[in-house]
PAZAPA-4460 file (N, C-alpha, C; in steps of 0.05 Angstrom, whole numbers, plus 32768, in hexadecimal, padded with zeros to 4 digits):
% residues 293
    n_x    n_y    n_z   ca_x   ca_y   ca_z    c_x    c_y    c_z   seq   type   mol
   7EB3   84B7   872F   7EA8   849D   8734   7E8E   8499   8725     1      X     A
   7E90   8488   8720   7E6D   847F   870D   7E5C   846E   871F     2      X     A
   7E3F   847D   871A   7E27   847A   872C   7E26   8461   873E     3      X     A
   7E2A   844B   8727   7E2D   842F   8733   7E3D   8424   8746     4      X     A
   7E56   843F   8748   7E6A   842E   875E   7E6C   8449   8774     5      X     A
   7E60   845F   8774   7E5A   846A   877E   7E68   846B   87A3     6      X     A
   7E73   847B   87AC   7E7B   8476   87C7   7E6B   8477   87DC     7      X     A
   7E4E   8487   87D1   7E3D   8487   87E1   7E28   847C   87EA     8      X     A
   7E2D   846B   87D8   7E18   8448   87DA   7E29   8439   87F0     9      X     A
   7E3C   8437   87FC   7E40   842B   8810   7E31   8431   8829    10      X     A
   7E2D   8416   8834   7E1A   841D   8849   7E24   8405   8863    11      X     A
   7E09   8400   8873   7E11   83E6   888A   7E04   83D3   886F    12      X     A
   7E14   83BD   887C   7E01   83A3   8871   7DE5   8396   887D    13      X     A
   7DDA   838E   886D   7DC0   8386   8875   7DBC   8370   8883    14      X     A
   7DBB   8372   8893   7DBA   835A   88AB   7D9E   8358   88BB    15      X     A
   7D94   8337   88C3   7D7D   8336   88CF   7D75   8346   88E7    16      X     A
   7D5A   834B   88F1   7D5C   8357   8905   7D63   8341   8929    17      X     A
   7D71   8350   892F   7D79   833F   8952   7D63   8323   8952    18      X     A
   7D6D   830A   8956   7D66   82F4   895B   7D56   82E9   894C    19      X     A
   7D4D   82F7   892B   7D49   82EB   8916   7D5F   82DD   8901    20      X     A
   7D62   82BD   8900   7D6E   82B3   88EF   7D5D   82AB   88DA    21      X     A
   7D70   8295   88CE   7D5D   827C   88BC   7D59   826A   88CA    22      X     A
   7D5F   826D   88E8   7D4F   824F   88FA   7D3E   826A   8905    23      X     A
   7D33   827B   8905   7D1F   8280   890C   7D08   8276   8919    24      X     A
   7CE9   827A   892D   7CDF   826A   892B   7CCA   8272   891C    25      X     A
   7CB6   825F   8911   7CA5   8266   88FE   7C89   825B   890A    26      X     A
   7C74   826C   8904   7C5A   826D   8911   7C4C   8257   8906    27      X     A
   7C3A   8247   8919   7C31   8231   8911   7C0B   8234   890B    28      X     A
   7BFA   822C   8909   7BE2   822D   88F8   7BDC   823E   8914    29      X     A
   7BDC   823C   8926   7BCB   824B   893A   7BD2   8268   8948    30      X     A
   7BF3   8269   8934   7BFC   8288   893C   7C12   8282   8954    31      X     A
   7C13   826B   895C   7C2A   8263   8978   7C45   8265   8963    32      X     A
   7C5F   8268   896C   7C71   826E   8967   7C87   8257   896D    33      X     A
   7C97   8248   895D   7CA6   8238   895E   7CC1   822F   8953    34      X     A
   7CD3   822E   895E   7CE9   8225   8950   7CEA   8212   8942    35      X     A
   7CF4   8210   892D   7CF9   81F6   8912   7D01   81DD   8923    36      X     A
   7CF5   81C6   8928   7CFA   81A6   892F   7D19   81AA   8939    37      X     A
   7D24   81AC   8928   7D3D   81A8   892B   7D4D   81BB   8940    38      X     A
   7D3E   81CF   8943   7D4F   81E4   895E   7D47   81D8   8973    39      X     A
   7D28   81D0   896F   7D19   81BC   898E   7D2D   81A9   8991    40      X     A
   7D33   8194   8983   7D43   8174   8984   7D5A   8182   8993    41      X     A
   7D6C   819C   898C   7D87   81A4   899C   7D7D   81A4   89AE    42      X     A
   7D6A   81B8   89C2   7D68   81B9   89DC   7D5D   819E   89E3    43      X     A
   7D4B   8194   89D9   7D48   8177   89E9   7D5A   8167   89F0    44      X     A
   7D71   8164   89DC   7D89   8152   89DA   7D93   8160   89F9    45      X     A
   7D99   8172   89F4   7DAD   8181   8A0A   7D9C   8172   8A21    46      X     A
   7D83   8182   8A25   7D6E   8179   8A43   7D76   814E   8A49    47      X     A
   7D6A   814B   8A2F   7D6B   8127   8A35   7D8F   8124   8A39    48      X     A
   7D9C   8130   8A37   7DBF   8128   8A45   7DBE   812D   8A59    49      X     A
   7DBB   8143   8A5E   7DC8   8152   8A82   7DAD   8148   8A93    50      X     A
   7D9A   8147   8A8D   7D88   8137   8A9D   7D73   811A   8A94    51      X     A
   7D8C   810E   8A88   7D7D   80F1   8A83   7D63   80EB   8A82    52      X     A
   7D55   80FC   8A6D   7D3B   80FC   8A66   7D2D   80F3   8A54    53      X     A
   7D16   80DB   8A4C   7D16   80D1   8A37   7D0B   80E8   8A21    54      X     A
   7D0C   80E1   8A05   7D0D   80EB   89EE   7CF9   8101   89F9    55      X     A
   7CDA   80F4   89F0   7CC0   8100   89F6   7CC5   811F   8A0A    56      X     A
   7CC7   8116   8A21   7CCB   8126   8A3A   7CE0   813F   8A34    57      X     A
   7CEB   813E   8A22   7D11   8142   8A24   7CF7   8159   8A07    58      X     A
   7CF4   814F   89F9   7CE8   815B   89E2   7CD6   8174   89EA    59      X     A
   7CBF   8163   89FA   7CAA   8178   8A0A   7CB8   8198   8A18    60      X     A
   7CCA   8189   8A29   7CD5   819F   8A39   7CE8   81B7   8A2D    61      X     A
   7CEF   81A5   8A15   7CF9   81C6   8A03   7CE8   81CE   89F2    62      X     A
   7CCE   81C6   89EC   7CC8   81DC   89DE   7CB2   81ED   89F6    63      X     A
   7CAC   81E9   8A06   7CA9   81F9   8A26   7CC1   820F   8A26    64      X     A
   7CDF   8206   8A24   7CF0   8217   8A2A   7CE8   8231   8A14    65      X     A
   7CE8   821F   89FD   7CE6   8230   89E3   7CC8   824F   89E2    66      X     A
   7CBB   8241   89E7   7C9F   8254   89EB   7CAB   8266   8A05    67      X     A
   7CB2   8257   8A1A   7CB0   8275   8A2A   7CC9   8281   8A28    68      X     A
   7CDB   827A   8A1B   7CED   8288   8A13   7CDF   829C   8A03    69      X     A
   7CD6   8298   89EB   7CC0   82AB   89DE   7CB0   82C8   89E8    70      X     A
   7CA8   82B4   89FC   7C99   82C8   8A0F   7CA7   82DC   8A22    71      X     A
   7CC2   82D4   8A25   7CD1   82E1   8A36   7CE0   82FA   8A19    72      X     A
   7CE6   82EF   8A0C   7CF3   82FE   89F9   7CE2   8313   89F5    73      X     A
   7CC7   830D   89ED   7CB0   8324   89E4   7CAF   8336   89F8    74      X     A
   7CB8   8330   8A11   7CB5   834B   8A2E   7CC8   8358   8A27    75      X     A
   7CDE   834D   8A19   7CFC   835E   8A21   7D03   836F   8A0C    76      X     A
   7CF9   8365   89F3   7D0C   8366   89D9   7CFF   8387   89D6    77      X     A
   7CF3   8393   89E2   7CED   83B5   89E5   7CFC   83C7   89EC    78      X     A
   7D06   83BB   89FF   7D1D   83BF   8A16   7D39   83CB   8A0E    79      X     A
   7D45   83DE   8A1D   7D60   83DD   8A13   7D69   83D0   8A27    80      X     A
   7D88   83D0   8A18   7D9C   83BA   8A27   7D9E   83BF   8A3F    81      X     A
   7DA0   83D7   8A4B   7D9E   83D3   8A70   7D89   83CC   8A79    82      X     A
   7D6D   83DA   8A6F   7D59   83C7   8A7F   7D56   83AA   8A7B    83      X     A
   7D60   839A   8A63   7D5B   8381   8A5F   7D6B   837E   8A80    84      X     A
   7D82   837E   8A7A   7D9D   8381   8A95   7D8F   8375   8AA9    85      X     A
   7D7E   8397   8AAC   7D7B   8395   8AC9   7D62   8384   8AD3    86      X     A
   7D50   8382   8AB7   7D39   8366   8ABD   7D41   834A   8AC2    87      X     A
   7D5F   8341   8AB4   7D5F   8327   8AB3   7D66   831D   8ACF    88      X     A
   7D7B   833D   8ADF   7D83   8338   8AED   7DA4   8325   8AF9    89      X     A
   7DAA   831E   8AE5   7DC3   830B   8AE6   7DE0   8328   8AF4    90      X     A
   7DE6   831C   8B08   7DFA   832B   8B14   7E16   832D   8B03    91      X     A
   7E0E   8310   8AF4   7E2D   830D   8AEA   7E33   8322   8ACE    92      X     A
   7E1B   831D   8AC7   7E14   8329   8AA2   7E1A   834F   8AA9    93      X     A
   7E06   8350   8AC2   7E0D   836A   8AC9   7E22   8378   8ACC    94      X     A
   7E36   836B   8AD7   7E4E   836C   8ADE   7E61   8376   8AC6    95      X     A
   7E58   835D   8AB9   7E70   835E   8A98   7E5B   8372   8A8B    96      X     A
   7E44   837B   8A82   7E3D   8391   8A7E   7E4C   83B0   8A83    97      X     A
   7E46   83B0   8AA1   7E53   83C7   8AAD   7E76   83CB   8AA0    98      X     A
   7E7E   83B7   8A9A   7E9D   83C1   8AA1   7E9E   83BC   8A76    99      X     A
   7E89   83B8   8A6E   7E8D   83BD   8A4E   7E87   83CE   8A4C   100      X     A
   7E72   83DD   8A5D   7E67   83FD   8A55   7E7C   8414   8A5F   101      X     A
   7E81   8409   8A74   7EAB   841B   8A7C   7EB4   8421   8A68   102      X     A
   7EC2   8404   8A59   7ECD   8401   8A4E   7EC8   8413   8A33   103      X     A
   7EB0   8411   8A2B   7EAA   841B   8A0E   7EA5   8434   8A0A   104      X     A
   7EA9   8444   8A28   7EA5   8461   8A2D   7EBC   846F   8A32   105      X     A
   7ED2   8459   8A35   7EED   8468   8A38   7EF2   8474   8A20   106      X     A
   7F05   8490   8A33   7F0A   84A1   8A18   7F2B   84A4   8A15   107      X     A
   7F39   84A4   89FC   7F4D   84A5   89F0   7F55   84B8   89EF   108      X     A
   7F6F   84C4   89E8   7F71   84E3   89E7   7F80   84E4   89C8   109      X     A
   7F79   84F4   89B8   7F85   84F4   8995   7F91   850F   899C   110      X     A
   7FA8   8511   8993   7FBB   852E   8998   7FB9   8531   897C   111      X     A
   7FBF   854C   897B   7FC0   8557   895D   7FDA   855B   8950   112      X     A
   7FDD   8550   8936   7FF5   8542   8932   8011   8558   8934   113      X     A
   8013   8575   8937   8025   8588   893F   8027   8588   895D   114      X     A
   8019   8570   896E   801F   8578   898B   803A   8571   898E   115      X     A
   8050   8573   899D   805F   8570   89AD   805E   8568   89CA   116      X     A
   8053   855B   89D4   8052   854F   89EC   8066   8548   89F9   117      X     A
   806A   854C   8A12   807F   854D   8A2B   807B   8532   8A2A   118      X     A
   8096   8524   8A43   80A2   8509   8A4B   808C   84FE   8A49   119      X     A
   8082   850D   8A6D   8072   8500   8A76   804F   84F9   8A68   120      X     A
   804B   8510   8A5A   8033   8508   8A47   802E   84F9   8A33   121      X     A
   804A   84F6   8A29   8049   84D8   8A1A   8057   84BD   8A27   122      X     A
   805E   84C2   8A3D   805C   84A5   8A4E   8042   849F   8A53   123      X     A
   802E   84AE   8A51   8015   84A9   8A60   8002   84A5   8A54   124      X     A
   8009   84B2   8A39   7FF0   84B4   8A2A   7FF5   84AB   8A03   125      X     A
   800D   84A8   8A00   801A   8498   89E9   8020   8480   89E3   126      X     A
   801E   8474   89CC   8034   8458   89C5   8047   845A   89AD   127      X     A
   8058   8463   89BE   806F   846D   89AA   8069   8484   89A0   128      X     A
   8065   848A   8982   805D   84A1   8976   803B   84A5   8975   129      X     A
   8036   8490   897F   800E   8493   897E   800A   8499   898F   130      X     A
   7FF0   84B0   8990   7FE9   84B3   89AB   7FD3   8498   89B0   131      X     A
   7FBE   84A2   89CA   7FA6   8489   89CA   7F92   8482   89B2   132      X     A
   7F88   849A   89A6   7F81   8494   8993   7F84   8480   897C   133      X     A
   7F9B   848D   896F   7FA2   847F   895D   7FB6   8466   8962   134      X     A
   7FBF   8465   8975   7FCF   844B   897F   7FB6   843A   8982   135      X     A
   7F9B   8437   898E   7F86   8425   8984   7F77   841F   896D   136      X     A
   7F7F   8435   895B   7F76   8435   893E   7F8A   842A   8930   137      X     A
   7F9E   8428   8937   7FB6   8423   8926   7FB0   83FC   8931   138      X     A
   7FAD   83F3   894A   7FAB   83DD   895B   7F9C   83C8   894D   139      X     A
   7F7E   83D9   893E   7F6D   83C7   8936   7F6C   83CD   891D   140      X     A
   7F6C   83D2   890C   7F72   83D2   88F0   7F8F   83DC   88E6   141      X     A
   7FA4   83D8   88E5   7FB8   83EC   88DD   7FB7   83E5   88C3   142      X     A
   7FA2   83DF   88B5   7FA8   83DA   8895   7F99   83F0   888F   143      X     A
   7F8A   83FB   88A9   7F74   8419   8898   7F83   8437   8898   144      X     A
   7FA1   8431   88A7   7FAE   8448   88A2   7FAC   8464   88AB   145      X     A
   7FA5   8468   88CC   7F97   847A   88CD   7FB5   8484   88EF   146      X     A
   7FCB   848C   88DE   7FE0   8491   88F3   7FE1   84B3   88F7   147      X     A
   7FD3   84C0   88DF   7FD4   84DB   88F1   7FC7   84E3   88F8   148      X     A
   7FBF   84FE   88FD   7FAC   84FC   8917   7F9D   8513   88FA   149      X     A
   7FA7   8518   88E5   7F8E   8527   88CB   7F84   850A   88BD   150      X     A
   7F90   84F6   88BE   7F82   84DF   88B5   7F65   84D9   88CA   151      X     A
   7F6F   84E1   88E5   7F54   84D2   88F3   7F42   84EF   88E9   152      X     A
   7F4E   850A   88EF   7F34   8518   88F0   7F2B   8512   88D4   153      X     A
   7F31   8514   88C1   7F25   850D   88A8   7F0E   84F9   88A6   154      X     A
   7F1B   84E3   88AF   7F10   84CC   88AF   7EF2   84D4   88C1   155      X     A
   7EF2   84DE   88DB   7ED9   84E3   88EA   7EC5   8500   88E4   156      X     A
   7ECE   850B   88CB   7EC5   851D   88C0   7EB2   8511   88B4   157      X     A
   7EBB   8501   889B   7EB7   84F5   8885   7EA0   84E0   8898   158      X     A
   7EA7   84DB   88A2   7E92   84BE   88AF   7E77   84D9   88BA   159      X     A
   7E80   84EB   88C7   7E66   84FC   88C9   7E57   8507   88AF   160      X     A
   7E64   8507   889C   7E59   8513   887F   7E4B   8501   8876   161      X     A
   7E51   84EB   8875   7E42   84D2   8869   7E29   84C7   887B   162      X     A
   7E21   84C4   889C   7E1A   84BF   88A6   7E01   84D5   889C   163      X     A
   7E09   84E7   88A2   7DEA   8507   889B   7DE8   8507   8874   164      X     A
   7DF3   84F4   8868   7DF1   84F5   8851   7DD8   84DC   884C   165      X     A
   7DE0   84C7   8856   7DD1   84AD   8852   7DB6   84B3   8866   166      X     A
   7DB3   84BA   8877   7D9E   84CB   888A   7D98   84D3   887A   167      X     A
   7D90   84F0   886D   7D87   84FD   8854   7D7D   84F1   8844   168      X     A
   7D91   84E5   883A   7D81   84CB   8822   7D6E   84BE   8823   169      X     A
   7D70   84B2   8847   7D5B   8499   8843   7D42   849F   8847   170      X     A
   7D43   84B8   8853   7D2B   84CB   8856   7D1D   84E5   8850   171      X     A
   7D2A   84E8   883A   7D27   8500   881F   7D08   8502   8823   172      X     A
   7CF2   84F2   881B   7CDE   84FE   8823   7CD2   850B   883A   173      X     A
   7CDD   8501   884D   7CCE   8507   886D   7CDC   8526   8871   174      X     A
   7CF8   8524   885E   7D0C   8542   8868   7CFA   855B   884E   175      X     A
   7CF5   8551   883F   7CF2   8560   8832   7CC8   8568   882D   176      X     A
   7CB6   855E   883D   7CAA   855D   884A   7CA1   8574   8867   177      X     A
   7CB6   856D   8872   7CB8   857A   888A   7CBD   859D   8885   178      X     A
   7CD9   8596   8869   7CDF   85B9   886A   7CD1   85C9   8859   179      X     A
   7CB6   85BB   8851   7CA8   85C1   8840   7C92   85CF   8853   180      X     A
   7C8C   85C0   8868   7C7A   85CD   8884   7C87   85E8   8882   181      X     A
   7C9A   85E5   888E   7CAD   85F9   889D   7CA8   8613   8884   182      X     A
   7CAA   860D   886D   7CA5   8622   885E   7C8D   8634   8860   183      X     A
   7C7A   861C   885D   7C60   8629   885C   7C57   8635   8873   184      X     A
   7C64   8629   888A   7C59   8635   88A2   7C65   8656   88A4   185      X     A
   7C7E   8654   889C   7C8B   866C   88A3   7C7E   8687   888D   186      X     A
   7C7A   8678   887E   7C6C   8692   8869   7C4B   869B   8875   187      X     A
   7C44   8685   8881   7C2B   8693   888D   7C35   869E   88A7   188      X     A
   7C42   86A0   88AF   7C4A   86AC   88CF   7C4F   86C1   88C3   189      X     A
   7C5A   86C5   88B0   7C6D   86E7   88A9   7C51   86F3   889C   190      X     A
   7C3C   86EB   889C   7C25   86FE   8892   7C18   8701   88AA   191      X     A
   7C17   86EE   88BC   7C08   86F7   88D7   7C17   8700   88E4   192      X     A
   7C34   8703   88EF   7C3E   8718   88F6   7C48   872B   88EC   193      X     A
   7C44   8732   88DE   7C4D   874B   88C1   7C71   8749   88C7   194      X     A
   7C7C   8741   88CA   7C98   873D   88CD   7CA0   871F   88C1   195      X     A
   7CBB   8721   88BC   7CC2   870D   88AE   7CC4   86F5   88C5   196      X     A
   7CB8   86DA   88C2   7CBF   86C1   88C9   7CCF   86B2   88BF   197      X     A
   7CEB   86AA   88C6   7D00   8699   88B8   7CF2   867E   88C0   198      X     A
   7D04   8675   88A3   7CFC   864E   88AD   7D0A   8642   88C4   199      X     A
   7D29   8658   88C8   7D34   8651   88DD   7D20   8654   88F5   200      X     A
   7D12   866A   88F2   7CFE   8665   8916   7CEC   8656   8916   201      X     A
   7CE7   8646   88FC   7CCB   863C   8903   7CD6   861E   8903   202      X     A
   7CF1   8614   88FF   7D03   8600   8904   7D0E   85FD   891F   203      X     A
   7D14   8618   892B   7D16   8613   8948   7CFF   8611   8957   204      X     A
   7CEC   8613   8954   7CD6   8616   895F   7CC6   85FA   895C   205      X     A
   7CD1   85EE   894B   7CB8   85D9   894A   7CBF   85BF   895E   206      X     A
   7CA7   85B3   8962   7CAC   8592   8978   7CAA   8583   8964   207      X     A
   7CC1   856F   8967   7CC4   855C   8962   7CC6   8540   8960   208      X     A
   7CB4   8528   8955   7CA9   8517   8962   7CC5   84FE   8957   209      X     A
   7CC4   8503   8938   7CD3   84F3   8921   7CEA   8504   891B   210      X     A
   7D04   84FB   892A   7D1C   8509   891D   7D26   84FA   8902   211      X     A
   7D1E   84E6   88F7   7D23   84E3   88DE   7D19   84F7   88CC   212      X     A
   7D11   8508   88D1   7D07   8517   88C0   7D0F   8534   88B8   213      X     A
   7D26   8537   88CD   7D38   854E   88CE   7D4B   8554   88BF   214      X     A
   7D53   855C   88AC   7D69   855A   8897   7D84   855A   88AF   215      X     A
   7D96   8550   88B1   7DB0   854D   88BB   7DC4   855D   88AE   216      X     A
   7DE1   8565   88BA   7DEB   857A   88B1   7E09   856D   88B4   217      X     A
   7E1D   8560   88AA   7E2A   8551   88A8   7E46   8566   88B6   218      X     A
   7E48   8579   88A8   7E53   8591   88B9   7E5D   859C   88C8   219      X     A
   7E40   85A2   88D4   7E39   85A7   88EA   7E3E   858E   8906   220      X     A
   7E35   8575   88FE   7E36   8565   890D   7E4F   8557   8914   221      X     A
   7E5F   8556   8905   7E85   855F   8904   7E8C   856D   8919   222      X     A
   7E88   8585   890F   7E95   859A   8924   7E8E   85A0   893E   223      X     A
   7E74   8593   8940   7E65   8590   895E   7E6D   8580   8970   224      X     A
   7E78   8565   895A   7E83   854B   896E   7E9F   8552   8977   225      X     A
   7EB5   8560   8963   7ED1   8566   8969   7ED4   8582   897D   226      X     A
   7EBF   858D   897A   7EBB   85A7   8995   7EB8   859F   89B4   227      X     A
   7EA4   858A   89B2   7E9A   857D   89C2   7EAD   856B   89D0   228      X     A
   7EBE   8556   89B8   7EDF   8549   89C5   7EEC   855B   89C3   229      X     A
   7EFB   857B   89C9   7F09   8583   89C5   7F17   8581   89E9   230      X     A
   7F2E   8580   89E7   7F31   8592   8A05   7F47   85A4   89FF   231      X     A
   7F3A   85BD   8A05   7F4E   85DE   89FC   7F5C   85E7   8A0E   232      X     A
   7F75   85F5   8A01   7F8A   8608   8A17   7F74   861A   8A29   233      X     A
   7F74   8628   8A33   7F66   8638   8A45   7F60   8650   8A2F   234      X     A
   7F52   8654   8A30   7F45   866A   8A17   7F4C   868B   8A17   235      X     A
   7F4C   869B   8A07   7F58   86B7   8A05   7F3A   86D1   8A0A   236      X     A
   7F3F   86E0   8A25   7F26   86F4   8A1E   7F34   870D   8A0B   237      X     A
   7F28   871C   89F5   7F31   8725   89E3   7F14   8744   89E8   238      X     A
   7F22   8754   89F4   7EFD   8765   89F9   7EEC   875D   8A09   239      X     A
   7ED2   8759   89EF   7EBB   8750   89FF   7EB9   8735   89F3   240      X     A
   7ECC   8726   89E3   7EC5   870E   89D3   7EE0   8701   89E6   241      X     A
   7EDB   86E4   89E4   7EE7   86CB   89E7   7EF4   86BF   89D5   242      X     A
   7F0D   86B6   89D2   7F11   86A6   89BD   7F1A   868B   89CC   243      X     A
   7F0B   8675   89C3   7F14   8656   89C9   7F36   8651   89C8   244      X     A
   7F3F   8643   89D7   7F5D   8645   89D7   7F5A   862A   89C2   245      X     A
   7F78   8623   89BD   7F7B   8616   89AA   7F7E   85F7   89BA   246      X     A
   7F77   85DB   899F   7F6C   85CB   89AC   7F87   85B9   89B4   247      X     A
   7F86   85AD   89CB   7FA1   85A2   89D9   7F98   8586   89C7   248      X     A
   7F88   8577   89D0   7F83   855C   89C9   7F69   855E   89C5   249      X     A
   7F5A   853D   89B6   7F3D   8538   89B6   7F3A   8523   89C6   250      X     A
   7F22   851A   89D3   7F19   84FC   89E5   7F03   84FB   89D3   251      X     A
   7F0A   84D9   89C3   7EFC   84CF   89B9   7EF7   84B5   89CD   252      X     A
   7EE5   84A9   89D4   7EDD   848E   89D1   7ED8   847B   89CA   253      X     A
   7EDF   8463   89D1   7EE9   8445   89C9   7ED4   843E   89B6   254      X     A
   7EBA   8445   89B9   7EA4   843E   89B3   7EA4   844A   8996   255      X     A
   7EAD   8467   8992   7EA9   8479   8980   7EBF   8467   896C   256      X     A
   7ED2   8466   8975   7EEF   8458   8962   7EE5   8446   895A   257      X     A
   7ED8   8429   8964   7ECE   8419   894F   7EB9   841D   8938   258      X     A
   7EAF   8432   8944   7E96   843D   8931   7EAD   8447   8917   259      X     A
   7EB9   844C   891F   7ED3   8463   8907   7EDB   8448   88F6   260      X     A
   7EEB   8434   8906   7EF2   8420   88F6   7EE1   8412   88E7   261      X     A
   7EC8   8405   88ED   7EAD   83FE   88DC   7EA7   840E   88C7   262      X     A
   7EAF   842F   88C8   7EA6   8439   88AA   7EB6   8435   889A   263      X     A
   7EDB   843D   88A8   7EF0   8431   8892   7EEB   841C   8881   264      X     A
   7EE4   8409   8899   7EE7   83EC   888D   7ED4   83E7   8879   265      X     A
   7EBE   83F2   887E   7EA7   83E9   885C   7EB2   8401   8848   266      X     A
   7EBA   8413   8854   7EC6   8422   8830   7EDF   840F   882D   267      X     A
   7EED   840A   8837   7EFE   83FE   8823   7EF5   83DC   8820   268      X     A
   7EF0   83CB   8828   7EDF   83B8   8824   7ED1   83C2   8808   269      X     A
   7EC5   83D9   8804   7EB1   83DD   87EB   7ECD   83F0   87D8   270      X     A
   7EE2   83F2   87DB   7EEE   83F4   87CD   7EEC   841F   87C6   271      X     A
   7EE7   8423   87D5   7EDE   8446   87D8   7EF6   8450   87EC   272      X     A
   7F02   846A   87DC   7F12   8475   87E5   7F14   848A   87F8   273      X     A
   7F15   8497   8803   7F15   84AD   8816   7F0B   84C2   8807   274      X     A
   7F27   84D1   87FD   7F23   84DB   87E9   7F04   84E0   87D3   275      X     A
   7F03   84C7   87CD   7EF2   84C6   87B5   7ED9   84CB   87C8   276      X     A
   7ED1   84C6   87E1   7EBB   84C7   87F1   7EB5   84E7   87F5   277      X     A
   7ECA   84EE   87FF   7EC6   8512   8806   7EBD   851E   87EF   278      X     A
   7ECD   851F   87D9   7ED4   852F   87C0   7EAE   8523   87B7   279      X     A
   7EA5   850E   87B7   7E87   850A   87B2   7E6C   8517   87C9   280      X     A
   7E84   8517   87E5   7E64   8528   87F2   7E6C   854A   87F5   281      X     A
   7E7E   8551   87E8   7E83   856E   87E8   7E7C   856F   87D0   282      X     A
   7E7D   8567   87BB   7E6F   856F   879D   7E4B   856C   87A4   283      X     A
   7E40   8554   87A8   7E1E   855A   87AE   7E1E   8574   87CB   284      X     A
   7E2D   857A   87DB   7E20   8591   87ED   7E22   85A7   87DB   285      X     A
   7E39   85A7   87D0   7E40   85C1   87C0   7E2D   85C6   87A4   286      X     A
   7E1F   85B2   8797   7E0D   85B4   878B   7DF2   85C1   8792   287      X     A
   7DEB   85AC   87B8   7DD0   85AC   87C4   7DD7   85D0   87CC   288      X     A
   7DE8   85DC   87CA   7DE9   85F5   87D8   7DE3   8609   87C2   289      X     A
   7DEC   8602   87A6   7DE1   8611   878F   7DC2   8613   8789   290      X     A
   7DBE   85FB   878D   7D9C   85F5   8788   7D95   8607   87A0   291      X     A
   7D94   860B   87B6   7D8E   8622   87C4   7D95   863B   87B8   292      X     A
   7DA1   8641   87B2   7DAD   865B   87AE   7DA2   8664   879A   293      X     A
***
């Protein structure tokens, strides 16, 4: 691939921040804060209908709404979504909150595509030849093609490789910065304790205020999430060692699957292949690992 079309220039799109448009409101000579005439005239219109108010009055009273709307916004907009929730107080909002956050926490089960599953476990847990997983992946995009169950792991590999790739990138100075401390510190520790100090201990060891500044491990962070969804046969004692039994199924969540479909969808939207994506972040690690070496 050539630089310019690059697979790894895909990114999110740039979008305003929450409740900034082009009707915005825009600050007036004294620093007060206001919506454009024309957002005022909507709520007035609305006010002067439902309560037969003349123009003036009807005018006044939305831009009142408007300011302390302002003012109310400036308490909240700090806030995450449950405390806003639980400040505004609306029973109803709460309600449909609660049963979206259910909802978005339910977990799917992805079988591994050599399972064989009994009657009853695919009456329960299949559609047709899909299990949950991919019968909802297949539901909302089936143009992204993702029916076996090495297409999804791929696919949620690849979305971890790129995520600790673009991380890295955007913060190459702060990472490379940081392991620059970590160097120097550890070379003075190994003279004051006449023993060797790895950067690994002086990496576990340190507090941390700014995790942007942590190099990410794309990898690693893979195999943490699919360990983590794994659910295993009952495991083998072998001596004094353990071995993990082998994995029955994964529970992914609803939440996680749209995150999966959103990366599909801007690589191929940007016209970037799977393929062509891996084969580009295994060539730069496999480079970044020589430059070490």
């Amino acid at each position: 691939m050539s630089e310019t079309s690059s697979a790894l220039e895909v990114g999110e799109a740039n979008l305003p921040p929450p409740g900034m448009t082009e009707s915005s409101s825009t600050p007036t000579e004294d620093g007060t804060e206001l919506p454009p005439p024309i957002e005022i005239a909507k709520v007035a219109a609305i006010l002067s209908r439902d309560r037969n108010l003349d123009r003036r009055k009807a005018i006044d009273e939305a831009i009142a709404l408007c300011l302390e709307a302002g003012i109310r916004y400036a308490e909240l907009v700090e806030l995450t979504a449950d405390q806003i929730l639980k400040e505004v107080g609306d029973a109803t909002l709460l309600d449909w909150a609660l049963q979206r956050a259910n909802r978005r926490k339910k977990k799917l089960r992805l079988y591994p595509d050599e399972a064989r599953p009994g009657a009853e476990i695919k009456n329960k847990f299949f559609q047709g030849d899909l299990d949950q997983v991919r019968a909802y992946l297949q539901k909302k995009p089936a143009y992204l093609n993702m029916r076996k169950t090495r297409s999804v792991l791929s696919t949620i590999e690849l979305y971890f490789l790129k995520t600790a790739h673009d991380h890295n990138l955007r913060n190459k100075e702060k990472i490379e910065e940081l392991e620059k401390s970590w160097a120097r510190l550890a070379k003075q520790r190994t003279k004051e304790m006449r023993r060797t100090v790895t950067v690994e201990e002086i990496r576990n060891g340190w507090q941390l205020t700014e995790n942007d500044a942590i190099r990410r491990d794309g990898d690693r962070e893979y195999e943490d999430f699919m360990n983590e969804a794994a659910v295993r046969a009952d495991g083998i004692s072998e001596g004094h060692h353990f071995r993990l039994g082998k994995v029955r199924y994964w529970e992914l969540t609803e939440d996680f699957l749209d995150k999966l479909i959103n990366f599909r969808r801007r690589l191929k939207e940007a016209h970037v292949g799977i393929r062509d994506l891996e084969a580009e972040l295994k060539q730069r690690a496999t480079a970044k690992r020589g430059k070490k070496g």
